[in-house]
C-alpha positions in Angstrom: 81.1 80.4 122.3 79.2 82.7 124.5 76.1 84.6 123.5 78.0 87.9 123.6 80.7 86.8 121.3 77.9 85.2 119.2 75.9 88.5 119.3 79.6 90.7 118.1 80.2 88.1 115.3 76.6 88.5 113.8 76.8 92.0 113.9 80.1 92.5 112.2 79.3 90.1 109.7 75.4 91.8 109.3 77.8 95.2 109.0 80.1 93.6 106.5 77.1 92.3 103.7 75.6 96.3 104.2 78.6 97.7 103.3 79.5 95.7 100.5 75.7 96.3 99.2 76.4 100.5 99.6 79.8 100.2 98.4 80.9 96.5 96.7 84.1 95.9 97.0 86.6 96.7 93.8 89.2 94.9 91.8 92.4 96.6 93.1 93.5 96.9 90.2 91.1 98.3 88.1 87.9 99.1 90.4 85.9 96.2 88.7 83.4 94.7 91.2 84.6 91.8 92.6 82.7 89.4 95.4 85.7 89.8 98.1 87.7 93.2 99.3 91.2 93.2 98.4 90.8 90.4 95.1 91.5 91.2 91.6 89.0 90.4 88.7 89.2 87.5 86.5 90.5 89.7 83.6 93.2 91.8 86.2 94.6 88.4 87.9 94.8 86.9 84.6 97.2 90.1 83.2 98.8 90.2 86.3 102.5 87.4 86.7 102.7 85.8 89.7 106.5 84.9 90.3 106.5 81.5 91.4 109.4 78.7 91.1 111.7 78.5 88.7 113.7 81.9 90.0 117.1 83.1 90.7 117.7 81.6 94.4 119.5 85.0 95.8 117.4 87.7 93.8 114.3 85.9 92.8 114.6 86.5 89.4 112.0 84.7 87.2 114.1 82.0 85.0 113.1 80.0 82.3 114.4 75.8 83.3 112.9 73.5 84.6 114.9 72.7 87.2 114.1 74.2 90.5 117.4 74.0 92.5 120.8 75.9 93.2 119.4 78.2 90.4 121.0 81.6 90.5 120.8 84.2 87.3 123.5 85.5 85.6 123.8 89.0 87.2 124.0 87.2 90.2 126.7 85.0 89.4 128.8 87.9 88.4 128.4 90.0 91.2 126.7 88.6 94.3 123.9 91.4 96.3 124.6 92.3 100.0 121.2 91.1 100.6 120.7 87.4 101.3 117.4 86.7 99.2 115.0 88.7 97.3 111.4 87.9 96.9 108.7 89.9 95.2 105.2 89.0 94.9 104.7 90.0 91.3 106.2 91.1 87.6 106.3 95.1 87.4 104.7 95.5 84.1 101.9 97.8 82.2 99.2 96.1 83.5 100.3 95.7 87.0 101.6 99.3 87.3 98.2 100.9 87.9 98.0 99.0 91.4 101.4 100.3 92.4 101.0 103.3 91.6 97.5 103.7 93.2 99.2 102.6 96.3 102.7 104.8 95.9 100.8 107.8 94.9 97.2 107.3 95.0 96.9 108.0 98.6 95.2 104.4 98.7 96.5 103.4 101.8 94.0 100.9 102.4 95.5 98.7 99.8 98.0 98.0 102.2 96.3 95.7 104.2 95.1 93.3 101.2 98.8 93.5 99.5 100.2 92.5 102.7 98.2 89.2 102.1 100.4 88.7 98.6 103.6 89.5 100.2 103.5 87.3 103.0 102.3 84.3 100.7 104.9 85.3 98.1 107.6 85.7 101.2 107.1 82.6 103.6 110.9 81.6 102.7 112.3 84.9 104.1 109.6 86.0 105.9 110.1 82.9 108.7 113.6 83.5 109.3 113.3 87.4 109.9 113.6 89.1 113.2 112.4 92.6 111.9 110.9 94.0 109.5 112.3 97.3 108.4 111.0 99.4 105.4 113.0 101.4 102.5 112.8 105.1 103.9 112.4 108.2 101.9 113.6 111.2 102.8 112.0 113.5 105.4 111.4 116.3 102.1 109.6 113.6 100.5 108.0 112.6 103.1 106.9 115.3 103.8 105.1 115.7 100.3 103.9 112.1 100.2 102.7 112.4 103.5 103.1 108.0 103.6 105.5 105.7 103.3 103.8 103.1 101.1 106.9 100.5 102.0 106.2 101.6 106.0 102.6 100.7 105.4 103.4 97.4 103.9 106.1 96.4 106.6 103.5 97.3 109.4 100.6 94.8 107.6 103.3 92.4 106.8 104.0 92.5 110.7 100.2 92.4 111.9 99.5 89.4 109.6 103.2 87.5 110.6 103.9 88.2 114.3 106.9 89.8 113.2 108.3 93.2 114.9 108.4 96.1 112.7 111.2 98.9 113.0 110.0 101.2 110.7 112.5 104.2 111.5 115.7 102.4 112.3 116.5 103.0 108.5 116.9 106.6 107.5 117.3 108.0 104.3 120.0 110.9 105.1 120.1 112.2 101.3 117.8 113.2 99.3 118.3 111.5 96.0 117.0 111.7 92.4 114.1 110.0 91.3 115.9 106.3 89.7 113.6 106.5 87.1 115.7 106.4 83.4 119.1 105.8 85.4 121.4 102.4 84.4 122.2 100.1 86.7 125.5 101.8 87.6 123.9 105.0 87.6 121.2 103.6 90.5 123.8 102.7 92.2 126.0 105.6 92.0 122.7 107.9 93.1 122.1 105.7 96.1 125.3 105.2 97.4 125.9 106.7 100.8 122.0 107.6 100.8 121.1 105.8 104.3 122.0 105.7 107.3 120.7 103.3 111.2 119.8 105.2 114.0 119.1 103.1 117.4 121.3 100.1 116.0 120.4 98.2 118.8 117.1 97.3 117.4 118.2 95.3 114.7 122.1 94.5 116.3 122.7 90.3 115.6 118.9 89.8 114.1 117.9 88.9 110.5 116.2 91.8 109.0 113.6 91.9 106.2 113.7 94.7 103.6 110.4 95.9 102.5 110.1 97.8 99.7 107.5 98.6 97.1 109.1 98.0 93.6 112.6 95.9 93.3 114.2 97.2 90.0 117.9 96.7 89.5 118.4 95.9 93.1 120.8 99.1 93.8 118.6 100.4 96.4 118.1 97.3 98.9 121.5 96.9 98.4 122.4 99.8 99.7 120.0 99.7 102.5 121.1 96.2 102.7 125.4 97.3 103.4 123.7 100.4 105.7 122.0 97.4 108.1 125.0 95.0 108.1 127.7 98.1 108.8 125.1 98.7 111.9 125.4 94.9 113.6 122.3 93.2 111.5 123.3 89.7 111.4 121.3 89.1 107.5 119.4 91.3 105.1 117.0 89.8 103.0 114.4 91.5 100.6 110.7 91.0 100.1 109.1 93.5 97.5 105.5 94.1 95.5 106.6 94.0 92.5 109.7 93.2 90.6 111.4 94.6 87.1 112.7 92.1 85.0 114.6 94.5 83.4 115.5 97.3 84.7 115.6 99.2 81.5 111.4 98.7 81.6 110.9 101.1 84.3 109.5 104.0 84.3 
């Protein structure tokens, strides 16, 4: 290591303890102090559900057995997603709400770096096979009002951390649909039907495309995007998400 590089290193890390003594670091939940940027608190991470194994094998459903193999939920059973696999890195619940919704409409965009860390742990199964990454769009109006894409600023940290190219306007959202919000299952997936559309197919033509998205509820709106990619020549969709709903019904 050269003296220069020694020099750079010393500084940044010299630049790193004065910060954190101005401004410590916060739970990203809850804005507790915590010793390490982008960490949750002892009382947050012990609210917060983790989904690990046992899940649904196609939509990552949490399931109750034992028995980690070939397990696939009942919704799954009876009607199979256009999407390949779905991961998410966490429950969708009252105490884990605050942190998505600090990111979605928060304008905390700088939570997107340290989520990214949960989604690629959380994702490693459908994260290695993926060619792209594309995010769920909103529509230009919204857009426009949000001023972010909180699923665009995921998929970008996702790619930075992974290697992985990013695509983030090959997917368009070509109507502007109702909030989803209230809405059963049919009803998502009657308000998001027809909703997307691929410019530039070439970019994800034969490759194996990763959905990011923010929240996965009842599924209606990666599988949508997920019949919008495969119509355009994408070989596979799968989904990696935030957060999950266990039941759709629960959201808000």
């Amino acid at each position: 290591m050269g003296l220069l590089t020694r020099f750079t290193e010393t500084s940044r890390a010299a630049g790193r303890l004065l910060l954190n003594a101005v401004l410590p670091p916060q739970c990203l939940a809850c804005s507790a102090v915590v010793d390490t940027p982008g960490h949750l608190c002892g009382t947050c991470f012990g609210r917060f559900t983790f989904i690990t194994p046992p899940h649904c094998g196609i939509c990552g459903l949490p399931l109750d057995q034992t028995i980690t193999d070939d397990l696939i939920c009942g919704a799954c059973v009876v009607e199979r997603p256009a999407y390949g696999q779905a991961r998410a890195a966490f429950i969708y619940d009252a105490h884990s709400r605050p942190l998505v919704l600090k990111l979605k409409h928060g304008d905390r965009t700088d939570m997107a770096v340290h989520l990214a860390r949960w989604l690629q742990r959380s994702g490693r199964e459908v994260l290695g096979t993926a060619d792209v990454l594309v995010p769920v769009p909103l529509h230009r109006w919204r857009l426009l009002m949000r001023a972010y894409n909180q699923s665009a600023l995921l998929a970008h940290a996702v790619g930075k951390l992974s290697g992985k190219a990013v695509a983030a306007d090959v997917l368009i959202r070509t109507k502007s649909t109702p909030p989803q919000g209230g809405l059963s299952r049919k009803e998502r997936r009657r308000n998001v039907a027809k909703a997307f559309g691929v410019r530039d197919a070439a970019r994800i033509e034969n490759k194996r495309v990763l959905l990011i998205d923010d929240v996965l509820t009842s599924g209606a709106t990666a599988n949508a995007c997920a019949l919008t990619l495969m119509q355009a020549g994408a070989a596979a969709v799968d989904v990696l998400a935030l957060a999950r709903v266990p039941n759709p019904a629960d959201a808000l």
